[in-house]
C-alpha positions in Angstrom: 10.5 4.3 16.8 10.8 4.0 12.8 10.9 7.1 10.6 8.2 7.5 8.0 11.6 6.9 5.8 12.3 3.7 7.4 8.5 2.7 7.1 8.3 3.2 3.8 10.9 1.6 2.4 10.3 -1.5 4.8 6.5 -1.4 2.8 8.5 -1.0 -0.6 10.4 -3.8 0.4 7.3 -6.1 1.4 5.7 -5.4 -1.9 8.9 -6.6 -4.0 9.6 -9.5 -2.0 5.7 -10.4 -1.4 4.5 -9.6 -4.9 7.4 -8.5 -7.4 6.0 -5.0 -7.0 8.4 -1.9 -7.2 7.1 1.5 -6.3 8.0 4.2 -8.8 9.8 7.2 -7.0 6.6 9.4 -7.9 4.3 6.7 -5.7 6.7 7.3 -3.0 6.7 10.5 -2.6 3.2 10.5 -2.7 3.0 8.1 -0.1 4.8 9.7 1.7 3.4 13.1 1.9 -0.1 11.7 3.2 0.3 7.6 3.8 -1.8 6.7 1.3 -1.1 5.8 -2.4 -4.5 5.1 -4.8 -3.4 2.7 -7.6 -5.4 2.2 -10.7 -6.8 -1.7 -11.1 -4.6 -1.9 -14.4 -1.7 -0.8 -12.4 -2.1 -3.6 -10.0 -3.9 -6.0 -11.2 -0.8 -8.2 -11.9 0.3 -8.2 -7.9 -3.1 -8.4 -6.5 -3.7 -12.2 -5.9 0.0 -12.3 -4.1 -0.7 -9.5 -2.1 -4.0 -10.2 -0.8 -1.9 -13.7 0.2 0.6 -11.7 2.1 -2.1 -9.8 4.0 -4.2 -12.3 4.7 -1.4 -14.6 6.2 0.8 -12.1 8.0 -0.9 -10.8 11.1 -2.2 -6.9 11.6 -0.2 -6.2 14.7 2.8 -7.4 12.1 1.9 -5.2 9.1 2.9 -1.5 8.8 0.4 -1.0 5.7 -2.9 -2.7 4.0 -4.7 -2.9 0.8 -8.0 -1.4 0.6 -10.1 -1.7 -2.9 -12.8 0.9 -4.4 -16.2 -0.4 -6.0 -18.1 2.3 -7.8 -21.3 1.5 -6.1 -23.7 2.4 -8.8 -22.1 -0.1 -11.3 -20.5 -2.2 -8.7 -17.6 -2.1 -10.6 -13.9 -1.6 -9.3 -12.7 1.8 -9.4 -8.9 1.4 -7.9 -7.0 0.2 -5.1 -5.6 2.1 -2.4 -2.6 1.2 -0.4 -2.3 2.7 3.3 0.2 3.0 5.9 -1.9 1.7 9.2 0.9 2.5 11.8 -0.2 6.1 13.5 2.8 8.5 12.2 3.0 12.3 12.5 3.0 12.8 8.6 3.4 16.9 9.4 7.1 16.3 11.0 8.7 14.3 8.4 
C-alpha cells in the first residue's frame, strides 16, 4: 500500500508530465491535509484542456485523483476547479 506521500507526489508527477502543471508546496500541503485542493479557474485555466485529455483517456481504476469543476448555479458561471485524491486513504494517520 502507498503512503499519502507516495500518492501525492505520484499525482504531482501526473500533472507535470500530463499538463506542465507544478503544484506549489502550499497546494501540497493542503492536499495533503484533506485530499482535496480547490483551484481558482485563472489558476488553471492554462492546464485544463490537457488534463481533461489525461482523464478522459486513462482509466478510473488507473487514476489515483480526478478533476471536478464548480458552476455557480445562479449565473451558471464557473466558480473553480477542485482536484481530489479518489483512492480511500486514512488522511487522520499520515
Amino acid at each position: 500500500m502507498k503512503t499519502l506521500n507516495e500518492v501525492i507526489e505520484g499525482m504531482d508527477e501526473d500533472l507535470q508530465l500530463q499538463s506542465n502543471l507544478k503544484l506549489t508546496n502550499d497546494e501540497l500541503k493542503i492536499l495533503k491535509s484533506n485530499g482535496i485542493l480547490f483551484l481558482p479557474t485563472d489558476r488553471l485555466k492554462p492546464y485544463v484542456d490537457n488534463i481533461q485529455k489525461y482523464l478522459r483517456e486513462t482509466d478510473v481504476a488507473d487514476r489515483v485523483w480526478t478533476m471536478y469543476k464548480a458552476t455557480d448555479i445562479s449565473s451558471n458561471q464557473l466558480g473553480f476547479y477542485t482536484l481530489a485524491l479518489t483512492i480511500d486513504l486514512d488522511l487522520d494517520n499520515y
